[in-house]
FIDONU-616469 format. One record per residue (C-alpha): residue number from 1; residue in one letter; x, y, z. Coordinates in nm, 3 decimals. Each point is the difference from the previous one (the first is absolute). Layout:
% residues N
ATOM pos code       X       Y       Z
ATOM NUM    a       X       Y       Z
...
END
This chain:
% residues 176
ATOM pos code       X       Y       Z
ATOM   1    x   1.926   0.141  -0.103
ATOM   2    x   0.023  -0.167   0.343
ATOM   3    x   0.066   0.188   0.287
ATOM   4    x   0.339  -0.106   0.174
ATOM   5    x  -0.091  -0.293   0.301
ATOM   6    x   0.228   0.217   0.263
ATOM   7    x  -0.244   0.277  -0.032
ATOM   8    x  -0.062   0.065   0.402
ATOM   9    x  -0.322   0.066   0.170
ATOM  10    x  -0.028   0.187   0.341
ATOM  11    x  -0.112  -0.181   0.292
ATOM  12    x  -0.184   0.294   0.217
ATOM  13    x   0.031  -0.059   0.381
ATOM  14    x  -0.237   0.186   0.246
ATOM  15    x  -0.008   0.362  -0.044
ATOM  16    x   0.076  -0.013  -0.368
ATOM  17    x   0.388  -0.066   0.036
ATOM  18    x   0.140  -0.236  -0.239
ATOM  19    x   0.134  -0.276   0.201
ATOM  20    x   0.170  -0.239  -0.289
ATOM  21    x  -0.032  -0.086  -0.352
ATOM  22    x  -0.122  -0.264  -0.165
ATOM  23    x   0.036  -0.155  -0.352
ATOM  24    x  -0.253  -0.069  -0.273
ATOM  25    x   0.133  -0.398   0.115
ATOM  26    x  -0.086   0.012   0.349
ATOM  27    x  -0.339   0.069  -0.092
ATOM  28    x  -0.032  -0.371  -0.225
ATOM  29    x  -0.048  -0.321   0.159
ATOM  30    x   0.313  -0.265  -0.006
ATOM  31    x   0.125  -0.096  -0.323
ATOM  32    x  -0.136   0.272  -0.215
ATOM  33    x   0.180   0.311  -0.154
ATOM  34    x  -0.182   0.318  -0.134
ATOM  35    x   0.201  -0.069  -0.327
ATOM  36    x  -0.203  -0.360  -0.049
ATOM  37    x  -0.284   0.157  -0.202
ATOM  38    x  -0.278  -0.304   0.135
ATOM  39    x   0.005   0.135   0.354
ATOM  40    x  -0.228   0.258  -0.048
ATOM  41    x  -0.265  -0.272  -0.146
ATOM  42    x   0.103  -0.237   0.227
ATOM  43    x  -0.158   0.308   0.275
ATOM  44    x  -0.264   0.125  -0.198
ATOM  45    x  -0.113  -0.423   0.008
ATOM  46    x   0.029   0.005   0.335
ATOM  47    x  -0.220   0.313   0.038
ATOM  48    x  -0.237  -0.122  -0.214
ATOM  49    x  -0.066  -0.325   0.214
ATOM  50    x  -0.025   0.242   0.279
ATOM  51    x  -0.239   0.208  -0.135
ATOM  52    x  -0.222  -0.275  -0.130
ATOM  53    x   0.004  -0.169   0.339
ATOM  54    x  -0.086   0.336   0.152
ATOM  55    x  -0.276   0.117  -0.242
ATOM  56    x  -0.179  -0.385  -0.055
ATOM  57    x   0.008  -0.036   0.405
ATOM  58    x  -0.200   0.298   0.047
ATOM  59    x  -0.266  -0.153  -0.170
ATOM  60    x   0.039  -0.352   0.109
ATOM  61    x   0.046   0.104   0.392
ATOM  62    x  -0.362   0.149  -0.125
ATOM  63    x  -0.141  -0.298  -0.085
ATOM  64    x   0.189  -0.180   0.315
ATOM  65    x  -0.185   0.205   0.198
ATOM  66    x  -0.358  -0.027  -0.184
ATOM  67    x   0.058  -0.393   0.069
ATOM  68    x   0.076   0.042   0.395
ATOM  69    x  -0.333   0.164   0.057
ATOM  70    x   0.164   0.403  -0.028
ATOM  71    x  -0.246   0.262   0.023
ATOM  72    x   0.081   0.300  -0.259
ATOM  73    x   0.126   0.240   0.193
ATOM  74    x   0.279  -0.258   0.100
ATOM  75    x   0.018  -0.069  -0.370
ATOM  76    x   0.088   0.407  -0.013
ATOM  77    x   0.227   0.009   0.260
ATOM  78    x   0.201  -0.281  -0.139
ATOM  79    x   0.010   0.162  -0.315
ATOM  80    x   0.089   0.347   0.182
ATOM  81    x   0.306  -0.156   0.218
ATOM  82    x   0.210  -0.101  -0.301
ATOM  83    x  -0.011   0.366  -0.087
ATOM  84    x   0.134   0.089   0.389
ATOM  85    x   0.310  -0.133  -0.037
ATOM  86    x   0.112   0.248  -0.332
ATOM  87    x  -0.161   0.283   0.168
ATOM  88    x   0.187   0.007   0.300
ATOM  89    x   0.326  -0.159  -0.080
ATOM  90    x   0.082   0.127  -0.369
ATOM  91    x   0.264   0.310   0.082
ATOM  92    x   0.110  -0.271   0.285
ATOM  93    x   0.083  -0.298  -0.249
ATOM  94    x   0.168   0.310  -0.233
ATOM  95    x   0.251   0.107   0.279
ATOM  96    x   0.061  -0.384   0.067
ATOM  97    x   0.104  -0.061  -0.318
ATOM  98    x   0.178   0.310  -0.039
ATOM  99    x   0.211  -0.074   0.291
ATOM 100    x   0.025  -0.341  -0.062
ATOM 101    x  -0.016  -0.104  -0.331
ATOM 102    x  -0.261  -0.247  -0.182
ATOM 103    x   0.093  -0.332   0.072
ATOM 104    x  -0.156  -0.060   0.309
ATOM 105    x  -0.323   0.147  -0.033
ATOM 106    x  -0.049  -0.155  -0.341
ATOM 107    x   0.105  -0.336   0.179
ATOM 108    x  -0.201   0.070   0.280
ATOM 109    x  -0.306   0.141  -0.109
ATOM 110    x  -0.037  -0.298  -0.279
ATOM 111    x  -0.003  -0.172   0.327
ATOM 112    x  -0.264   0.170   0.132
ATOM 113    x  -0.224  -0.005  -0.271
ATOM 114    x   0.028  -0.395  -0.011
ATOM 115    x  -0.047  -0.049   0.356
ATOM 116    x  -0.333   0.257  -0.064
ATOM 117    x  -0.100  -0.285  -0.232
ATOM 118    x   0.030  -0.299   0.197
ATOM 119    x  -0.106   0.162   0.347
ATOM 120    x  -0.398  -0.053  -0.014
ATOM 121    x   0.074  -0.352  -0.161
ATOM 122    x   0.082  -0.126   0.335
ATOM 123    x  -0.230   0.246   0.181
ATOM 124    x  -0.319   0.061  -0.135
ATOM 125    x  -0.135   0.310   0.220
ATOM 126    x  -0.105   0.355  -0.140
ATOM 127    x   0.287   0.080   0.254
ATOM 128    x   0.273  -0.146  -0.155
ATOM 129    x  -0.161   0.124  -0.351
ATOM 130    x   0.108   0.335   0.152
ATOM 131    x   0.326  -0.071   0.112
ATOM 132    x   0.058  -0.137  -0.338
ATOM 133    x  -0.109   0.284  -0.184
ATOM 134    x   0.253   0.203   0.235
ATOM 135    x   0.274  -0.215  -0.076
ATOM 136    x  -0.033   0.013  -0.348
ATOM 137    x  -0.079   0.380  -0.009
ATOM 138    x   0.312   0.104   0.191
ATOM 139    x   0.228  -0.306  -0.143
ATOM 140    x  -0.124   0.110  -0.363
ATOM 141    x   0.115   0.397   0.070
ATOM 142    x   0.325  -0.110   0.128
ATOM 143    x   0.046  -0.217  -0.331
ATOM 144    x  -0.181   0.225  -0.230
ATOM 145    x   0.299   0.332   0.125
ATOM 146    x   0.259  -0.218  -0.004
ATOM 147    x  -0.071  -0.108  -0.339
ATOM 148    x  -0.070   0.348  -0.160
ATOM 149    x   0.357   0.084   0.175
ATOM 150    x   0.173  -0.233  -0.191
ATOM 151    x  -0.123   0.028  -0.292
ATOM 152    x   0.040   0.319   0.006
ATOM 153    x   0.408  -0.007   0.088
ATOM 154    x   0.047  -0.230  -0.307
ATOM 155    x   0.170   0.182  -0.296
ATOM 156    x  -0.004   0.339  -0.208
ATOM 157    x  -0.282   0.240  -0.023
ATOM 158    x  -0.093  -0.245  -0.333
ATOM 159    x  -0.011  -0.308   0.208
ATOM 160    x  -0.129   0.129   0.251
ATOM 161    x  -0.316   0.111  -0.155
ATOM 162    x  -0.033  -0.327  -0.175
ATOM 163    x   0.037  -0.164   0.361
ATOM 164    x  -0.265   0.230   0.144
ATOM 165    x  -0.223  -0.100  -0.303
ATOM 166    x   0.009  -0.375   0.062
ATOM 167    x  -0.054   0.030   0.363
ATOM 168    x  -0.286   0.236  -0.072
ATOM 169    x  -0.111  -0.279  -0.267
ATOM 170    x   0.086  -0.301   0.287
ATOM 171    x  -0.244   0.228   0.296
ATOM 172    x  -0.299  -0.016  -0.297
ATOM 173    x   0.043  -0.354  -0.082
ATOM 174    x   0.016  -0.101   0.357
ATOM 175    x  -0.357   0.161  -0.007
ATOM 176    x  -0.168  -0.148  -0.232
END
């Protein structure tokens, strides 16, 4: 059974008030419904680029930085500051997308994590290797909120745990 598309989400404003409402519709890019049933792997597809880029960069930014002459320990800070960005931003990037729906940090932090790519091609300095890693740290917990929001506004309690499922199944293949 689906759940009915005018189901309404609260917006909360500062202090907890709720400001407006939203629909399940405002939260889909252009063009797309929540009754077309390929959304959700058209987002989970999405994600899984995302994640792939995310997880194979770690190790080639590694590698990046072997080549340039890195010592280790800047090896283990680069690793370290892709890991800043989630810590510090993650209940940040949930109130965002709370208050503002998914669409533009999913657009937006795809964004990021591409420009995290292509940064140290033009650039090749253990600096930018950390910027990069930043980028892609905070662009990737932006994305990865938003995504897990809409997901998890899409459909009944039944769908909705199927939905969860593949995006838990999407986050593992983007691992490996």
């Amino acid at each position: 059974m689906r759940a009915p598309l005018a189901m309404e989400l609260p917006v909360v404003g500062k202090g907890g008030d709720v400001r407006a409402r939203i629909s399940r519709s405002d939260l889909l890019p252009r063009g797309f419904s929540a009754a077309d049933s390929s959304v959700i792997y058209l987002i989970l597809f999405l994600g899984l680029l995302s994640w792939m880029s995310y997880m194979s960069s770690r190790v080639l930014m590694s590698l990046y930085a072997i080549e340039i002459g890195a010592s280790a320990a800047a090896i283990g800070l680069l690793i370290a500051l892709y890991g800043l960005g989630p810590l510090v931003l993650s209940v940040h990037a949930g109130k965002i997308s709370d208050r503002y729906g998914s669409y533009w940090p999913i657009v937006l932090g795809s964004a990021g994590v591409a420009l995290g790519l292509v940064i140290p091609y033009f650039v090749p300095r253990i600096e930018v290797l950390y910027l990069s890693a930043l980028v892609m740290g905070v662009a990737l917990v932006f994305f990865n909120i938003a995504i897990q929001h809409l997901v998890a506004s899409f459909g009944g309690a039944e769908e909705r745990t199927r939905n969860v499922s593949l995006q838990s199944l999407a986050i593992a293949l983007g691992g490996v």
